[in-house]
C-alpha positions, 0 to 999 in steps of 0.5 A, a space after each residue: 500500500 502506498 503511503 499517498 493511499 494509507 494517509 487517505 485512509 487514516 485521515 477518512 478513518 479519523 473522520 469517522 471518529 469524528 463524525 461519531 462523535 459530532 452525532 453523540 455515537 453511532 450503533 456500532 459504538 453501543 454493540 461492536 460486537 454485531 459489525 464483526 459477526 465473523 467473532 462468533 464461532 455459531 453460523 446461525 449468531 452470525 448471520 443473526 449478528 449481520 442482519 441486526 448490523 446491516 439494518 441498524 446502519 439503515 437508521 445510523 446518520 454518518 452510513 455514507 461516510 462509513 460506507 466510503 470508508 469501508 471501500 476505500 480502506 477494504 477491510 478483511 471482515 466487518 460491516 461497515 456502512 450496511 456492507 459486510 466486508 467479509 471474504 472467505 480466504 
């Protein structure tokens, strides 16, 4: 990764934590746990997990700006703005 592309992402991840913090938190601030279903070991807590996560993106007023970061920065797992990043290797 060049360095040009790891301080975009650094500078859209830092926004995300401010735009959480400007909106008084977000849902994956009050339940981590259900954006990285990929934790839990049962197949069925972690479809349950993702679909709980994806639709309370739906609700959560920084998505867009979370989704632009999850396809800029292209995480290995987690939900980020209603998409699962999650790839089998």
């Amino acid at each position: 990764m060049t360095d040009r592309r790891q301080k975009a992402i650094e500078n859209a991840r830092f926004r995300l934590l401010e735009l959480q913090s400007d909106n008084g938190g977000t849902p994956c601030e009050e339940n981590p746990e259900l954006f990285f279903p990929e934790d839990y070991q049962a197949l069925d807590m972690q479809r349950m997990a993702r679909k709980i996560a994806t639709s309370l993106c739906k609700e959560c007023p920084i998505m867009k700006e979370c989704r632009e970061f999850g396809n800029m920065a292209k995480p290995v797992w987690g939900i980020y703005g209603g998409v699962d990043f999650f790839r089998t290797k």
